[in-house]
MIKOLVEX-211992 format. One line per field, with one value per residue (C-alpha): residue number from 1; residue in three letters; y, x, z. Coordinates in pm, 1 decimal, padded with zeros to 6 digits. Example, Ala and Ser with C-alpha at 12.3 -4.5 7.8 and 13.67 -1.06 7.14 Angstrom:
% MIKOLVEX-211992
k [1:2]
r [ALA:SER]
yy [-00450.0:-00106.0]
xx [01230.0:01367.0]
zz [00780.0:00714.0]
//
This chain:
% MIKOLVEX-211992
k [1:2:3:4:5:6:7:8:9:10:11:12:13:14:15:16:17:18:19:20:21:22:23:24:25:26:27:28:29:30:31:32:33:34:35:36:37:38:39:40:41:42:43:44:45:46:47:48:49:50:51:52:53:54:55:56:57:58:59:60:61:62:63:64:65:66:67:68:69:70:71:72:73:74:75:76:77:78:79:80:81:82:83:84:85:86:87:88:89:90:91:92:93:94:95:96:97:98:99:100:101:102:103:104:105:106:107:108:109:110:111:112:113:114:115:116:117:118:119:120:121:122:123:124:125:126:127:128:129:130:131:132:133:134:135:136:137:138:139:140:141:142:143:144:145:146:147:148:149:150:151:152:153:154:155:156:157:158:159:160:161:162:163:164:165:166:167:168:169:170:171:172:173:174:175:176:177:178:179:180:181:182:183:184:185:186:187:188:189:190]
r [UNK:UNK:UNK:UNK:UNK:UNK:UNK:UNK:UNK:UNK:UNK:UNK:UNK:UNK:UNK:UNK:UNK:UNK:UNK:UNK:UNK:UNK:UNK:UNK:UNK:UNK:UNK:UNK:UNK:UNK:UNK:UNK:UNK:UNK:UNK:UNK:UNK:UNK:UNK:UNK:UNK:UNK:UNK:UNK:UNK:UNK:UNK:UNK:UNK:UNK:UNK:UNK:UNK:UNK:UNK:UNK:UNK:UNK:UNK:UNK:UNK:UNK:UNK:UNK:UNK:UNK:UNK:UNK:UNK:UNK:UNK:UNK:UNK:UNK:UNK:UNK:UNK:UNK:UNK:UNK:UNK:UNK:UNK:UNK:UNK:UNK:UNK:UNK:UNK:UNK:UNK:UNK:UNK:UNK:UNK:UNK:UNK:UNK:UNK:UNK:UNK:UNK:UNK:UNK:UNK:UNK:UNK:UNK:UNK:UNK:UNK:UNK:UNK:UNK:UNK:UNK:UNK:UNK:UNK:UNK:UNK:UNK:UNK:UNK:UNK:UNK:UNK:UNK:UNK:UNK:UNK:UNK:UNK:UNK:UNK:UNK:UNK:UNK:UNK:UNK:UNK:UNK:UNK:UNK:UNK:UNK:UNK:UNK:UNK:UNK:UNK:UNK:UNK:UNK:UNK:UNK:UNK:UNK:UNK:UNK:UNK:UNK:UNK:UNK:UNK:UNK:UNK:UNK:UNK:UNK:UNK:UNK:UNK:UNK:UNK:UNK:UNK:UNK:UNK:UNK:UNK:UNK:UNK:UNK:UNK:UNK:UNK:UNK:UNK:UNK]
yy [10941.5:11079.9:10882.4:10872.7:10924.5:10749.3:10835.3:10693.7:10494.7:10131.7:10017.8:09750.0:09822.5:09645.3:09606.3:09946.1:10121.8:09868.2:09938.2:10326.1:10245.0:10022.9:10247.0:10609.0:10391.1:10273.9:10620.7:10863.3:10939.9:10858.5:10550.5:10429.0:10412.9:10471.8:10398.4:10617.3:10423.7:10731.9:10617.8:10656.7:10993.0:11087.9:11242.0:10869.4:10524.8:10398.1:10060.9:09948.2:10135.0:09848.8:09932.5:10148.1:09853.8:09580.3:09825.8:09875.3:09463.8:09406.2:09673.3:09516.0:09203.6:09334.4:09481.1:09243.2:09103.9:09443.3:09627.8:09963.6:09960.4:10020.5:10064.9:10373.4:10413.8:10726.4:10939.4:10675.7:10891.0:11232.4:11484.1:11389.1:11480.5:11407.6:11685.2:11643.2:11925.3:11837.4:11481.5:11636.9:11900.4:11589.5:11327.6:11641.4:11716.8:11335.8:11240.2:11545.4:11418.3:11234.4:11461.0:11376.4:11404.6:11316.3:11099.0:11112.0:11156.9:11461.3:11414.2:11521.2:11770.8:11953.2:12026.5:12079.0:12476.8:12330.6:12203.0:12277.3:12540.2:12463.4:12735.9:12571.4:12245.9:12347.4:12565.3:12324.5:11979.1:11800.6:11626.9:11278.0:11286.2:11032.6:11117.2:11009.5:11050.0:11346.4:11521.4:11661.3:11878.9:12246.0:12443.8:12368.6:12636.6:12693.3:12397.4:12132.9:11853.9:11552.1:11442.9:11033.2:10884.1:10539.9:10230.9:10281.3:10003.2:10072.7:09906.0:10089.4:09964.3:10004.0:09813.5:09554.2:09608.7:09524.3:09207.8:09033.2:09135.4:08994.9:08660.4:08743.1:08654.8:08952.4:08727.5:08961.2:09271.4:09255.3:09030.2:08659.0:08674.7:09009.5:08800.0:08523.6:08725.2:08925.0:08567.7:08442.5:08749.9:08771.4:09156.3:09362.2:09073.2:09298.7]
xx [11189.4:11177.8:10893.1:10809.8:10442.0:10363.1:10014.6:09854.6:09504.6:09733.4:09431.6:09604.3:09957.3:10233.0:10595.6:10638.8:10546.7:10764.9:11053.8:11019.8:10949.3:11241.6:11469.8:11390.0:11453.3:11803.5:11882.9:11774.9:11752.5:11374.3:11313.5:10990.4:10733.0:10376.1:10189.6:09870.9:09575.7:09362.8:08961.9:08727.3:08738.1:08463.4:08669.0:08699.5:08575.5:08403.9:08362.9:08717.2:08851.2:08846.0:08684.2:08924.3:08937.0:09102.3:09346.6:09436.5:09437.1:09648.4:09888.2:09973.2:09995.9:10274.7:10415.3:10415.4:10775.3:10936.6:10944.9:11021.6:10702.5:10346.5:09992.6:09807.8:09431.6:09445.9:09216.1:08965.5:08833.0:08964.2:08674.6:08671.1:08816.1:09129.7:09429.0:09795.8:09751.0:09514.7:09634.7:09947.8:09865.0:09653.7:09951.1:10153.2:09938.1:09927.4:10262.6:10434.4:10756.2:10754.7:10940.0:10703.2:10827.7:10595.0:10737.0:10574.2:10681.1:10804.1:10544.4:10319.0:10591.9:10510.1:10166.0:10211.4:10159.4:09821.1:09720.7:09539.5:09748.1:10063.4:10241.5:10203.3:10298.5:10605.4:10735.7:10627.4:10702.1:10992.9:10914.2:11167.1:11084.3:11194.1:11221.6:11028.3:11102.7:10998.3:10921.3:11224.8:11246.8:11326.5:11114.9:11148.2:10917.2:11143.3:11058.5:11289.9:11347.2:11536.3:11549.1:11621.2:11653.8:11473.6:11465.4:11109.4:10920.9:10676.8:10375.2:10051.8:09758.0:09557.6:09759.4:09746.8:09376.9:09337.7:09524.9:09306.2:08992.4:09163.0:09211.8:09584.2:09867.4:10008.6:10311.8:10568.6:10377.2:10253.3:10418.3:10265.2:10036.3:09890.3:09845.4:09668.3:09435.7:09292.9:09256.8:09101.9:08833.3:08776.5:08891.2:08888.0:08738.2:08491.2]
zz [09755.2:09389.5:09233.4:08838.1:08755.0:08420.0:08290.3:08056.1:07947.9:07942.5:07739.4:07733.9:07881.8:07658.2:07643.2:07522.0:07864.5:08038.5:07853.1:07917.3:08253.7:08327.1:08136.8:08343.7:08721.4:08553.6:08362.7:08600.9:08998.1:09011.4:09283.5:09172.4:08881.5:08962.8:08629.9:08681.9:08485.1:08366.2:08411.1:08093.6:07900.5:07795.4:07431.6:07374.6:07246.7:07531.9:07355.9:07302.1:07651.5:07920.8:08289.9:08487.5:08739.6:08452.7:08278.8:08660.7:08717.4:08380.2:08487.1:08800.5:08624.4:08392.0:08715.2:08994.7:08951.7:08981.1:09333.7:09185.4:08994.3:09138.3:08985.5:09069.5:09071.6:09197.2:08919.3:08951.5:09295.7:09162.8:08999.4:08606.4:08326.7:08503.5:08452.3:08570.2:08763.0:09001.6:09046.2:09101.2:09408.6:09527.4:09579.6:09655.8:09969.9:10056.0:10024.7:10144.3:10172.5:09822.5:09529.0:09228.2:08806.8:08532.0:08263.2:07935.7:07533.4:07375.9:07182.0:07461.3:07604.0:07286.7:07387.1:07738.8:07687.4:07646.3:08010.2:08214.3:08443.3:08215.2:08447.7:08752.9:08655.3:08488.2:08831.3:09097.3:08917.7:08710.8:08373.9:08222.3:07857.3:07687.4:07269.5:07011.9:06628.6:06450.5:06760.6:06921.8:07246.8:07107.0:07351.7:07721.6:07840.5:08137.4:08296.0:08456.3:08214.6:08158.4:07810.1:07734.8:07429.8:07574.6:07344.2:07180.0:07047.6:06755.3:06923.7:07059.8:07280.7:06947.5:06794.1:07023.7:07045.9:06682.5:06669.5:06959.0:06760.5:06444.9:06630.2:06595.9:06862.3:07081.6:07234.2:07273.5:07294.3:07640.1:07948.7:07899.6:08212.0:08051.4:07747.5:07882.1:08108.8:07805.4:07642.3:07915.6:07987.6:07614.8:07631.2:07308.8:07125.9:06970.4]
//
């Protein structure tokens, strides 16, 4: 089974994830989406990132209607920082018969010659990048890509995080049970 790994803080995840995420299962040969909920880093805000343990509930939230899509906690047990790499030879060794990709912006493709073992990564594993303006794929670095041009929404998780605190409505920007469980736990309020 080819399976997608999404990382990413989903602090909160929104429509925007979902859309890439739906998108790379119908445009591509990957099976499954595991959305990998990074835990805290350290580099950031501690005070507006949720516990690993609600990103990870809201996630499967947004999730739970669609069978191709599954919440992963696995960095939440893995030494920290967290890099790709390691989580990478650590689902490798577990699921040995499971062909793994990262997904992730070209954005972030950009700076991949900065990761940790950047080598590795780009001879053992695939990468589905899906485009984002002004930051177009011109170097590969020899690695196996797939390049989509996935409809983008121009919503972030700070955005998001900045209309709760201004008492303002995020219908639309994350699945209605998400919604209502952040209104409900008072999440991002302050």
């Amino acid at each position: 089974m080819h399976i997608g790994l999404y990382f990413g803080s989903f602090n909160p995840v929104h429509t925007g994830h979902l859309i890439v995420a739906n998108h790379v299962v119908n445009h591509t040969d990957v099976n499954k989406i595991w959305f990998v909920v990074s835990p805290h880093n350290p580099l950031k805000d501690s005070h507006s990132l949720l516990n690993e343990y609600d990103r990870l509930h809201l996630v499967n939230l947004a999730i739970e209607d669609n069978n191709k899509f599954r919440a992963s906690n696995v960095e939440f047990n893995l030494p920290k920082p967290s890099y790709t790499i390691d989580t990478l030879t650590y689902l490798t060794e577990k699921f040995p018969l499971e062909r793994f990709s990262v997904i992730l912006g070209s954005d972030s493709f950009k700076n991949m010659h900065r990761w940790k073992n950047f080598e590795t990564l780009i001879e053992r594993y695939s990468f589905i990048v899906y485009n984002r303006p002004g930051f177009e794929v011109e170097e590969t670095y020899g690695a196996n890509i797939t390049v989509l041009d996935a409809p983008l929404l121009q919503i972030s998780s700070t955005f998001i995080r900045k209309q709760v605190k201004d008492k303002k409505s995020i219908k639309y920007l994350v699945p209605p049970n998400v919604e209502q469980y952040i209104a409900n736990n008072h999440y991002y309020v302050k």
